[in-house]
N, C-alpha and C positions, 0 to 999 in steps of 0.2 A: 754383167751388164746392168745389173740393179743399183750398184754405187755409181755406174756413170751416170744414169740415169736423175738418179738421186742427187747426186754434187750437181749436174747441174743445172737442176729445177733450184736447190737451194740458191746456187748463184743469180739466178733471176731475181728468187724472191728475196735477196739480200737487195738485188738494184735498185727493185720497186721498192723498196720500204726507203732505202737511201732517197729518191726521187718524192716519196710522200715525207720523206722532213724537209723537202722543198718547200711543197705545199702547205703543210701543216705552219709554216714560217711566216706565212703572208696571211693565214688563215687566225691565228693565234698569238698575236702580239703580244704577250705578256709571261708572268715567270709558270703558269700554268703551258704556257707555247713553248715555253725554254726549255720545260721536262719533258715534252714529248717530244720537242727537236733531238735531244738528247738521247733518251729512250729510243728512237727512231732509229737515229744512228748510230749505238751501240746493238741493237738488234742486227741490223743492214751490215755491219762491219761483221759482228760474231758469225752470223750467218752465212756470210761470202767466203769464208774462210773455213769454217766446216765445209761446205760443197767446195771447194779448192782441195782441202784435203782429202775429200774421196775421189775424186778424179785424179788425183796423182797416186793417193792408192790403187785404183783401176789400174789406170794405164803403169804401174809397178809387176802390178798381178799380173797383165797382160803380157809386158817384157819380159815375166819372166818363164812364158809359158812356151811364148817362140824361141826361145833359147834350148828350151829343153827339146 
């Protein structure tokens, strides 16, 4: 229950940082805005996909427990 739990708080916090390189876009015009757009969104990516991977770990552990 701790990886679900975990993957997917991670996936929230992937969207909101996705959602603040919105922000940060309109906030930060310049090549100092480009690196955190960037930054922002390599975070948001990395991070949603760590919490994707533990929910499919879960739900693997899970299958394979009603099985048995």
């Amino acid at each position: 229950m701790k990886k679900l739990k975990t993957g997917i708080t991670l996936i929230v916090l992937g969207n909101v940082l996705y959602v603040t390189k919105d922000f940060a876009t309109n906030v930060l015009p310049s090549s100092f805005g480009d690196f955190i757009q960037g930054l922002l969104l390599g975070l948001g990516v990395g991070i949603n996909v760590v919490g994707i991977i533990l929910v499919f770990m879960y739900l693997a552990k899970e299958e394979k427990k009603v099985k048995e």
